[in-house]
N, C-alpha and C positions, 0 to 999 in steps of 0.2 A: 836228372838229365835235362839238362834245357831244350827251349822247343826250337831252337837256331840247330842245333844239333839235327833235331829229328827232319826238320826241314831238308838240309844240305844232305842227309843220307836219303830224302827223297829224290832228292835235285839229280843226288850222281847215280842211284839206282834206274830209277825212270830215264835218264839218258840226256836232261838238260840242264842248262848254266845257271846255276843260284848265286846272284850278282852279290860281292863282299868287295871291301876295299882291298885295292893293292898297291902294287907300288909303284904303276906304272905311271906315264901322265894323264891315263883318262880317270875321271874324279868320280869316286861312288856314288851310284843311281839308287837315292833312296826308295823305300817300299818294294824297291823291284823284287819279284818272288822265282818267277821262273822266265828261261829267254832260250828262246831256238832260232836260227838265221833260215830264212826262206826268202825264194823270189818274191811273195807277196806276206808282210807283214800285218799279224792282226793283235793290235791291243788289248788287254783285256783289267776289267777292273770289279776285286774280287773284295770281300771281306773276311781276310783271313785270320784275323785279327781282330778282339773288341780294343777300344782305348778307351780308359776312363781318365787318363787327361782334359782339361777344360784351359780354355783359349785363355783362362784366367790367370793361370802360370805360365803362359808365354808370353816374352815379353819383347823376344827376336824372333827372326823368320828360321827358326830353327826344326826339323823334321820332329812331331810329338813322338811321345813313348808307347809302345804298342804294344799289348801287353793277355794275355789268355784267349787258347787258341780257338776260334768260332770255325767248329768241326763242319758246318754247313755252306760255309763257304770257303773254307779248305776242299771240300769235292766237290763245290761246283769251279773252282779255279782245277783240279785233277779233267773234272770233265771236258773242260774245254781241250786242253792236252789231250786226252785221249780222244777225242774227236779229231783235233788236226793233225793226229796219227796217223789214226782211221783214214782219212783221207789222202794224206799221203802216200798210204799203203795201197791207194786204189791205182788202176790201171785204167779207170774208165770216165773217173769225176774231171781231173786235171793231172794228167799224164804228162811228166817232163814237168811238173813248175811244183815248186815244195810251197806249200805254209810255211810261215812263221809266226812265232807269238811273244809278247810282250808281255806277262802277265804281273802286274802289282796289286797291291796290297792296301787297301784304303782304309784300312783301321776304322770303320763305319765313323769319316770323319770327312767334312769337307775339305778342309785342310789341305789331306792326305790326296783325295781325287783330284784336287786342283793341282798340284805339288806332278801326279801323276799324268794329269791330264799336257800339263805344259812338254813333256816328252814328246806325247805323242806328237803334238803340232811343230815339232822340231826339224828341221831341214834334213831329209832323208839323206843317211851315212854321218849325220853328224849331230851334235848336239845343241846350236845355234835354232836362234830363230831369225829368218830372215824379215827384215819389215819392205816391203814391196807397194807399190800401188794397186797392182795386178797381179792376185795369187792362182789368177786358173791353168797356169803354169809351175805352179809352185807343188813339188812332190815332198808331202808331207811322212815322216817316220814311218808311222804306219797307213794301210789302205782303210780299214774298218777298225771300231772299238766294243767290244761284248761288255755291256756291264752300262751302268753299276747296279747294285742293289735294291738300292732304298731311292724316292724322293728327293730330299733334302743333298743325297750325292748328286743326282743326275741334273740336278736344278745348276747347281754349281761346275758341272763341266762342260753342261747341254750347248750354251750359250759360247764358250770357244772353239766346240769341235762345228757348233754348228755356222760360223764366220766362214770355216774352210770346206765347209759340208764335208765333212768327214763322217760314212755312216755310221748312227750310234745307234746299237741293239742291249735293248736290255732284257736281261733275263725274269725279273723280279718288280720290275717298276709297272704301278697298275693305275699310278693317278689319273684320272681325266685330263688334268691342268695340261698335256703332253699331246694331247691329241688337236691341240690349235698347231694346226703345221704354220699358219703365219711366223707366231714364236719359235719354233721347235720345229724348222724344216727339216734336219736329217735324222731327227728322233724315231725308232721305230721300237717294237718290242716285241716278243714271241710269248706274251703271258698279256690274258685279254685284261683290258682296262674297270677301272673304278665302277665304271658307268652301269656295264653288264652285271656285275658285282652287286651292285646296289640294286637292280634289279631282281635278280634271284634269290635276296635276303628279303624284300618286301614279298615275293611270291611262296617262299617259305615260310612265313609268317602267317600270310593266311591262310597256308595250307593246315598251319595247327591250330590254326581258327586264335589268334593272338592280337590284339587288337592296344594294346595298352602295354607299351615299354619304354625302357629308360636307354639310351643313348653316350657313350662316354667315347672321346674322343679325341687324339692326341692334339695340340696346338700347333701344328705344323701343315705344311701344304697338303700332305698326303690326309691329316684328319679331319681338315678344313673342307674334304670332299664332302663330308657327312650330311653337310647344309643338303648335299642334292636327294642323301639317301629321304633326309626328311620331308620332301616337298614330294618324291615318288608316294613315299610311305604317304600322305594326307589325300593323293589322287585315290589310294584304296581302303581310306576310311580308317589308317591306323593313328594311333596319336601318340604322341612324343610326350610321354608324362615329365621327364625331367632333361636334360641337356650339356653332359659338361665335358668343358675341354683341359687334361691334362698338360703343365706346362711343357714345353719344348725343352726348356735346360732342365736338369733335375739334379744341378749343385745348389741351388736355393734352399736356404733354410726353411722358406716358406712351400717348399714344394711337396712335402709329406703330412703340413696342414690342409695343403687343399684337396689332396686324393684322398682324406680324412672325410671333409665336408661335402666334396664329390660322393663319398658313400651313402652318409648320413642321409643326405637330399635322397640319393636311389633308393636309402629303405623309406622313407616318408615317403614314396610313392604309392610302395605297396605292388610295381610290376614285378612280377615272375621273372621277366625276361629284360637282357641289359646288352645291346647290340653295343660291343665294342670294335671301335673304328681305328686303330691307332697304329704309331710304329711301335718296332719291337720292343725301344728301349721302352717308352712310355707306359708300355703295355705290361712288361716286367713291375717296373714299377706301382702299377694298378696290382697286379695281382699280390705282388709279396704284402700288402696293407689288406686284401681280401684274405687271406691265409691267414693272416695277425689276428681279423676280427672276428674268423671264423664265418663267415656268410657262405650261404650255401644259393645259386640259383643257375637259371639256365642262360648260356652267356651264347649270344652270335659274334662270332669268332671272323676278323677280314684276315684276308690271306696273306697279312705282312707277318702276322705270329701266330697262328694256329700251326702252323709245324715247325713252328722256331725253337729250336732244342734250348734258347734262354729261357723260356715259358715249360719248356714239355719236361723238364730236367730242374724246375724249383721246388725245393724240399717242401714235399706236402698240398703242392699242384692239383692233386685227383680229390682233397675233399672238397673244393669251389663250387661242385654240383657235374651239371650238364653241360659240354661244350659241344656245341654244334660250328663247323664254319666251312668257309670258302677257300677252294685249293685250286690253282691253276689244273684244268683237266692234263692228265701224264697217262704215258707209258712207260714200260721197262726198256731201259735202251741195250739193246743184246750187246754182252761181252762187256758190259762197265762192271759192273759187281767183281767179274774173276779181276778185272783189273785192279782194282778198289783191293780186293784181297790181296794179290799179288807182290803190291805195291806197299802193304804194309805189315808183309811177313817178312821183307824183305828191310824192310826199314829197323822192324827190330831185331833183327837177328844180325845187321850192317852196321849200325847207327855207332860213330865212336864213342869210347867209355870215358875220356878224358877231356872233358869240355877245354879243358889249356891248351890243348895240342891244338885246337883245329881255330882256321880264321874267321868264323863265325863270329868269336868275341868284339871283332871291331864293329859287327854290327848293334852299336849302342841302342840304337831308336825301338830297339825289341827286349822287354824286360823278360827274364827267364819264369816261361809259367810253372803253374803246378806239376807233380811228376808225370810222366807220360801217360795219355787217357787211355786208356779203353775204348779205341776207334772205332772196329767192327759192330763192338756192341751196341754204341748210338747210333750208326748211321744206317746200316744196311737194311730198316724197315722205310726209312726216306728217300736212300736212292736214285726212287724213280721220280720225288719231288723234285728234289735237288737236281737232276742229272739234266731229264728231258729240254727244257727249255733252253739249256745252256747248249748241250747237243744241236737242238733246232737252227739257233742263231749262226753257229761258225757253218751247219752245210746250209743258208740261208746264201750266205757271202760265196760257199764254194760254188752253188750253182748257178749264180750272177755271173762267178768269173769263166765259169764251163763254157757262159753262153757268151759273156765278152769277148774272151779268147778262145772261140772259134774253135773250142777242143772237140775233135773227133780220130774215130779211127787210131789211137793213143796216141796222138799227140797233138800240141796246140798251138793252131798258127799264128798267132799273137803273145806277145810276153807280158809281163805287168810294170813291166819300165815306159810299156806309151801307154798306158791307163792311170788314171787321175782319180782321186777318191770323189769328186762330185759327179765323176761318170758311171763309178760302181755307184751311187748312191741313186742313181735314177734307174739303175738295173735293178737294186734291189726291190726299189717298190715295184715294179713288173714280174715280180718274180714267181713263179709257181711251179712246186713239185711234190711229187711223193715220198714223206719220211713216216717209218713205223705203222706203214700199210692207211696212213693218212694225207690227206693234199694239205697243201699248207702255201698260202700266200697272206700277202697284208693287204687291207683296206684301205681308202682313202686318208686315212686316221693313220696310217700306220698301227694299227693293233690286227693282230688272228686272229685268222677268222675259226676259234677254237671257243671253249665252254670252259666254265670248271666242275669240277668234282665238289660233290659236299660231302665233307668227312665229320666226323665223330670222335672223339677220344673215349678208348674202355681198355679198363687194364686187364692185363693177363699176367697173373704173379704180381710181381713185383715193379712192374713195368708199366709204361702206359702206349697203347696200340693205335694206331690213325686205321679209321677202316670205313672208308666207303661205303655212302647211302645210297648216294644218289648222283644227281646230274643237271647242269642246268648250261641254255644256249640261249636259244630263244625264248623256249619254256621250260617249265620246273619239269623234269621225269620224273618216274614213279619214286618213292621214296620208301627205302627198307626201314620201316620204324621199329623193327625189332630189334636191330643192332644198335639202337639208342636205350642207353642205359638213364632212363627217369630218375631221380631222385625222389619216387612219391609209392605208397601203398601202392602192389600190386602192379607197376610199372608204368602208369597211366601218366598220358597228356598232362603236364602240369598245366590250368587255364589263365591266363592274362588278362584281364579283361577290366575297367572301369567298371562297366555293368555289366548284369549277364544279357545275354544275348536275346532280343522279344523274340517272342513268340509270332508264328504265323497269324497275320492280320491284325499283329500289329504295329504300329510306330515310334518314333524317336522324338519324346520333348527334350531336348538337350539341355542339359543343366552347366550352367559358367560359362568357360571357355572351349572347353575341350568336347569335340563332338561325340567323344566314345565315350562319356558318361551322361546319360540321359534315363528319364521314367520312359515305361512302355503303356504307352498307352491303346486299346482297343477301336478299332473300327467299329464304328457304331451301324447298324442295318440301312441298308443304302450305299453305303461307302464301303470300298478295298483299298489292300494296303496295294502301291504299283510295284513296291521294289522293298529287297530286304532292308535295305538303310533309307527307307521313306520317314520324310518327317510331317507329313500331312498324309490324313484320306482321302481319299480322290472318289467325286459322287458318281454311280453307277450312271451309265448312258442311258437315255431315253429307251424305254422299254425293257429295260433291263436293271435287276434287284440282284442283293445281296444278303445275309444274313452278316448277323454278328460279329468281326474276326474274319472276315474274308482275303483272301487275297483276288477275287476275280468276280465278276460282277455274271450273270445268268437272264437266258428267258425265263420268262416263268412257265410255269406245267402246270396245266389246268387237267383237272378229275371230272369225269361224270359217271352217271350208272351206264354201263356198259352194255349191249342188249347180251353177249354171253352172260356177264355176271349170277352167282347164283340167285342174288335177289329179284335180279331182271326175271329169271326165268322162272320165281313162283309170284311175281304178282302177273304174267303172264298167262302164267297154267289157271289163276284166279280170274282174269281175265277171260279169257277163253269159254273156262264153264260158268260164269256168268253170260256171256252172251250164246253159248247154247241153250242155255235154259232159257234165255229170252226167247229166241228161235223157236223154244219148243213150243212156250206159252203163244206166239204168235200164230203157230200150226192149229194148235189145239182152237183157240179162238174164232180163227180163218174157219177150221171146221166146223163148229156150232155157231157160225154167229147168229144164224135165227134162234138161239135160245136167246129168254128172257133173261137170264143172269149175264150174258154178253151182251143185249142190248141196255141193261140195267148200268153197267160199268162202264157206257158209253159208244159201245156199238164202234161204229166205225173208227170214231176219234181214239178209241183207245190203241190203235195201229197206228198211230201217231206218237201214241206219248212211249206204245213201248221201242219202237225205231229210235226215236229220241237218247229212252235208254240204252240203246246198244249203240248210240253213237258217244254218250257218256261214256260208255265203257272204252270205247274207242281211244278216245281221246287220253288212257295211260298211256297209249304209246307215244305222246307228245312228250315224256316227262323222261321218258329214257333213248339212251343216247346221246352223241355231243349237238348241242344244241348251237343251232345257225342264226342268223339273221332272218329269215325266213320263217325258220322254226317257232323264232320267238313271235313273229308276227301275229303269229296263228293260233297259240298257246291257249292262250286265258281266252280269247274272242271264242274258241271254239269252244272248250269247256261250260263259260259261261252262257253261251247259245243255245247248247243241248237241254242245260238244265232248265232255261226259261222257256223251251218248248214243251221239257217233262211238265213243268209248275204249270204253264197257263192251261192247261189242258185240265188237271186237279181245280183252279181256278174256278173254269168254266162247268168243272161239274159239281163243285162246293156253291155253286150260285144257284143250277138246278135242283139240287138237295134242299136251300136252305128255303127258296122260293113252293118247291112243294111240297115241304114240312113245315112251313111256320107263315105263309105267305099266301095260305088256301083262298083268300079272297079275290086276290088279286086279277082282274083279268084273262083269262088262257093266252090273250094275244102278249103278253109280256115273256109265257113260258113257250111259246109255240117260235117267239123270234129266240129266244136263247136256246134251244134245241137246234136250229136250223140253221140261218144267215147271224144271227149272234153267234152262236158259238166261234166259226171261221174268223170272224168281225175283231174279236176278245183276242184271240191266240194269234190274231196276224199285227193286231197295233201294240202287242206285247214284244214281239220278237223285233218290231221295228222301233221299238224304244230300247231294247236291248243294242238292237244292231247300232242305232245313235253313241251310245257308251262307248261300243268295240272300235268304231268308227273313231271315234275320242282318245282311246286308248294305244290304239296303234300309231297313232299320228304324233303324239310324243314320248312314244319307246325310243328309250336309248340304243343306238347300235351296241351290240357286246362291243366294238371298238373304243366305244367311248366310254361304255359303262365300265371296263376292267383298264381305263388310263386317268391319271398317269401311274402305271406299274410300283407300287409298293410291295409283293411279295412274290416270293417264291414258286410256292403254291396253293392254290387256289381251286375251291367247286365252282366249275362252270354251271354257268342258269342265268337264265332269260332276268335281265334289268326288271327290279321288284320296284323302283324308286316311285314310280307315278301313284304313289297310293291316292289320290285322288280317282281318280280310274279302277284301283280296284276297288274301293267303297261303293262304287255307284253300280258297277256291272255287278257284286255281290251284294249289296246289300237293297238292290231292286230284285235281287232273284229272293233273297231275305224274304220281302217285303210281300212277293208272290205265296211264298210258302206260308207265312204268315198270318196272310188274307185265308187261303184256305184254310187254315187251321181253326181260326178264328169264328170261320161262317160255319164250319161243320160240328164245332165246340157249341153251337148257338143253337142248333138244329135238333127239332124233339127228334124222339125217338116214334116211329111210326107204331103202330100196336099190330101186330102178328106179320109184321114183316121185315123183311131183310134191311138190317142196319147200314147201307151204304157209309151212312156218315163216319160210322164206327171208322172204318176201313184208312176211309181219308185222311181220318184225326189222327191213329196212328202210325201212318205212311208220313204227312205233314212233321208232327213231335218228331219223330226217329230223325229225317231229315235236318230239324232245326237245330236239335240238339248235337249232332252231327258237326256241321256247320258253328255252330258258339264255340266247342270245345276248340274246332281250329283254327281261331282266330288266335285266344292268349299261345297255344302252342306255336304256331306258326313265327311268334314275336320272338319267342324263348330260345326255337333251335338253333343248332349249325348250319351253314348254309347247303351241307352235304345230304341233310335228311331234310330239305323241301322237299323235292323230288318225292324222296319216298310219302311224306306227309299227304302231298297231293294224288299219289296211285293211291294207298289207304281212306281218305274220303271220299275219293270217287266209288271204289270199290263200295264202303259200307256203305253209303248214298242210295248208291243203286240197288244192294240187296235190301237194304229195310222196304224201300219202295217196294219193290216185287213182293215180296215177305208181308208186309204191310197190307195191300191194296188186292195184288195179281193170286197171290200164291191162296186164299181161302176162296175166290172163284173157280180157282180151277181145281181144286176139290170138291167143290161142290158139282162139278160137270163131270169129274170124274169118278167118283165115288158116293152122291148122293142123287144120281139122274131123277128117282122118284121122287125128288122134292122140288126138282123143279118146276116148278107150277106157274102160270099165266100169274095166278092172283098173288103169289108170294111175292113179285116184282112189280107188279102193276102199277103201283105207286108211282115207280121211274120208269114206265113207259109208256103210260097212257097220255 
């Protein structure tokens, strides 16, 4: 059964004129499809038709051969009809003034839309054109034109209709190139442009973190957009591993060599992922040599063939891999589907049996396609593709003319015989209203202010199913990545990538040309990385460090011993009973000082040396806690001060010992001055030779401010600037030098015969101390900086008890436990 056949028992089922030749004198209107007579006529330009004719075999101006029927745009050329049904049927839109429609048939062929387009601009009631000086008088065939399809048609009619500003709505047209209203004043369209397009494909891509793909693109105005998709894609770090544009004619011999080599190049890439940009036919083309080669990968899909039933309907289409792409955002338009039914149960059960009989045959320019398709079952999952925008566009034009002609209250006080298509044409771009529970007007661009849909293709049976992820306007919406069927183990992200992606804190040395292949290189301490696509470290700010691999630079944290800490609190409990046993030995003393074993030990002075001690002990509390500027001043001046008032005191009674054990000759008035105003004399030009050191030592202490800059780490034991070792040699090694002296003169000093060994006492109080003192000098060199601290509580502590232990602790056993020996003569020696 031919498809002229099935056409015409459309024509006369649905209610309108399918134009054939007759035998009147007006002369057949080729392509024309469907025609209804209304007060205002709207054009329309459909693709009902593919033609694989080429301009090559024509060699007169003759209508080409149109030839298998493009079910896609057969119902959007139905939808437009059933919308200026719909309208017509209304009582409230334009009450009293009928649509009318025009609809042809452009065999996705320029040709065809020029051939079509010249109607329209035809002197209204007639078929002439009139040539004028001045056509804003001039009442053109139709009011408005719906269509066309593709680029390449609109390109070609855009530029006539737009002489007469005739407004042009296209259902399908998404290039940029359209949105220069300079070129293309009455071009509008109800499906958003290239532009947004290309933006929600670059934002999809890095939503799957995709960074490295290849680009294929048809050679014509609509693929030529691609240039912009690529300069988007490089502002977000993607790169374009390969580039190619499939020819625009695809009768060339050479045309199936280069979608060959086009391939070839895309697997030498090695991307995943192959954003194709193209028109339909192009796009067919591409894939039936992808199907040949068997390539399997993840393909971004533009919205000229991702629901193009040439593509969705190519034997063995579903093993190519993944198809992801961009779909003009739709609704279900209520009551087209029953129509869409209606209308082709009616067709077959109507349709005449004897192609001879009916006048269809003089329509030559239509070669008889294959047997009648299977309607229902391709289209009614597209529909709402197909349907919506074309819906949108004719009530675009109805509520322009609602507001032109002044319709209210049902009916309209203005007719469409004193309205002028460049007057609707300024209505329309003002135009704004509610369809499908949406507002809908044009931008300064003429394009909607709408979104699209991102769809998927997953089959079900034996079929292949368009089903919605997602959404994209301004920005990417959430995206259902379950209903993406992966082509990889376990259903996972297939990854795209030149390299894999660094790691945090680090950067990008970029390797060749292309910025998404590079080594990762690490942040070295001091440096963070600022940004995930950083290709230098950036050095941490003044006062602020880093580790390894950072991404973010830090103060640093400084540690001390803490006075809660536990260690705090036992060299304090150590502390403590160290200077109560001083305290005691002081009581103890205070009470017998008139025995001879307290005046022996020095009598008064020895409440000096042992004060001294209990200010050594003191002086651990300098070493815990956080230490200040202050704190540090005081530190080592004080420690070192205590102990050269403990030493000169030993000093001065290692000089009475050795003087009146080894020196019996000498004078009394030598021992009577060092017992008395000697003694005070010795332990005061001591402490002021110390106090000279402290004095020394404090005066070139670093503040912590400068000792812990400029900031090299993280973390750090805080403590008092150790750097002046010149300072500390002199304040310790004059206290050395004290302890030393005593040791020395009482190491030299006989032993008296039946009396009490003072010297003894000394010698081993002196040794414990020095020894003491040597050990923490190499340790001191050795440690972490976090057990100074500690190193310095620990010698002060043993320090002080060998002293006492040493010197203190066998007198006051002897006062306490031997009173009967204390005797006048057993001391007399050191007191007379």
């Amino acid at each position: 059964m031919g498809f002229c056949l099935m056409i015409q028992a459309v024509a006369v089922l649905l209610g309108c004129g399918f134009v054939t030749e007759d035998t009147g004198a007006k002369e057949h209107v080729a392509y024309q499809i469907f025609q209804q007579a209304g007060d205002c006529t709207l054009g329309g330009l459909f693709p009902i038709h593919f033609s694989t004719d080429s301009m090559e075999n024509h060699w007169k101006p003759e209508p080409l051969k149109c030839e298998s029927l493009n079910s896609a745009g057969f119902v959007q050329a139905l939808a437009m009809k059933f919308t200026v049904e719909e309208i017509n049927n209304s009582s409230t839109l334009l009450p009293e003034i009928g649509l009318g429609y025009e609809i042809y048939d452009t065999c996705l062929q320029s040709v065809a839309t020029i051939h079509s387009s010249m109607f329209f601009i035809t002197s209204h009631g007639t078929q002439n054109i009139d040539v004028l000086c001045n056509f804003t008088q001039y009442r053109t065939r139709v009011m408005a034109v719906i269509g066309p399809s593709m680029s390449e048609m609109a390109l070609a009619s855009v530029k006539l209709l737009s002489f007469f500003r005739i407004p042009q709505i296209s259902y399908a047209v998404t290039s940029e190139t359209f949105s220069n209203k300079k070129a293309f004043p009455s071009f509008l369209r109800t499906v958003p442009n290239d532009k947004r397009q290309m933006e929600g494909m670059v934002e999809l891509i890095n939503h799957f973190q995709w960074n490295w793909i290849a680009v294929i693109a048809s050679d014509d105005d609509y693929g030529r957009g691609v240039r912009q998709f690529s300069a988007l894609a490089a502002l977000k770090g993607i790169c374009i591993a390969y580039e190619g544009f499939i020819p625009l004619y695809l009768t060339s011999a050479k045309t199936n060599q280069v979608i060959r080599d086009i391939l070839y190049r895309v697997q030498q890439t090695r991307a995943n992922v192959t954003v194709v940009f193209a028109s339909v036919y192009q796009a067919k083309a591409l894939f039936q040599a992808v199907i040949k080669q068997g390539l399997t990968k993840v393909w971004l899909a533009s919205a000229s063939w991702v629901i193009s039933e040439l593509i969705l309907y190519l034997p063995g289409i579903d093993t190519i891999g993944t198809v992801i792409g961009f779909s003009p955002r739709t609704e279900v338009v209520p009551g087209f589907e029953k129509y869409i039914s209606h209308a082709l149960a009616n067709m077959r059960k109507e349709a005449p049996s004897d192609p001879s009989t009916t006048a269809a045959e003089s329509s030559d320019y239509y070669e008889t396609p294959d047997p009648f398709l299977d309607l229902p079952k391709m289209l009614y999952p597209l529909l709402g593709h197909y349907a919506q925008s074309v819906y949108t566009a004719v009530y675009s034009v109805a509520h322009t003319l609602h507001r032109m002609l002044k319709c209210q209250s049902g009916r309209c006080q203005e007719t469409c015989s004193h309205l002028y298509p460049w007057q609707l044409l300024e209505g329309i771009k003002k135009v704004n209203f509610t369809i499908l529970n949406t507002t809908f007007y044009f931008d300064e661009n003429g394009s909607p202010n709408i979104g699209y849909d991102i769809v998927t293709w997953t089959r079900k049976g034996k079929e292949l199913r368009i089903d919605k992820i997602g959404q994209y306007s301004e920005e990417l919406d959430s995206i259902n990545s379950t209903l993406i069927k992966w082509q990889t183990a376990g259903n996972k992200v297939p990854p795209s990538q030149c390299s894999k992606f660094c790691k945090q804190g680090q950067v990008k040395i970029v390797k060749g040309f292309h910025s998404c292949c590079f080594d990762c290189i690490d942040c070295l301490e001091g440096t963070f990385q600022t940004a995930e696509d950083a290709v230098q470290c950036k050095p941490c700010p003044e006062g602020e460090w880093s580790t390894n691999r950072s991404t973010s630079c830090s103060k640093p944290t400084f540690i001390y011993m803490e006075w809660g800490s536990a260690l705090a609190i036992v060299f304090l409990l150590f502390t403590v009973g160290l200077m109560l046993l001083l305290m005691a030995i002081i009581i103890l003393f205070w009470k017998h000082l008139h025995l001879p074993v307290v005046q022996a030990a020095g009598g008064k002075m020895t409440f000096l040396t042992l004060l001294s001690l209990m200010t050594l002990c003191s002086s651990v509390g300098l070493f815990i806690g956080k230490p200040t500027d202050l704190l540090c001043q005081i530190q080592l001046p004080f420690l070192a001060l205590s102990i050269t008032t403990c030493l000169t005191t030993f000093l001065v009674k290692s000089l009475q010992v050795i003087i009146i054990t080894d020196f019996k000759t000498l004078p009394l008035f030598y021992l009577d001055w060092l017992k008395t105003r000697g003694t005070w004399i010795i332990i005061a030009l001591s402490i002021i030779g110390q106090c000279l050191f402290c004095i020394w030592h404090t005066h070139i202490l670093v503040p912590l401010s400068v000792a812990y800059s400029p900031v090299t780490f993280l973390e750090r034991y805080l403590m008092c600037d150790r750097t002046p070792l010149l300072t500390f040699v002199c304040m310790f090694g004059y206290n050395g030098l004290l302890g030393l002296s005593s040791f020395v003169c009482n190491c030299l000093a006989q032993k008296p015969l039946k009396k009490y060994n003072l010297a003894r006492d000394i010698t081993f109080s002196m040794l414990g101390y020095l020894v003491i003192w040597v050990i923490f000098i190499p340790v001191y060199a050795n440690i972490k900086d976090e057990a100074h601290s500690i190193l310095y509580i620990v010698t002060i502590l043993t320090s002080t008890f060998v002293i006492i232990a040493g010197y203190f602790l066998p007198k006051c056993y002897i006062i306490v436990f031997k009173l009967e020996s204390v005797m006048a003569d057993y001391f007399q020696i050191y007191i007379s």
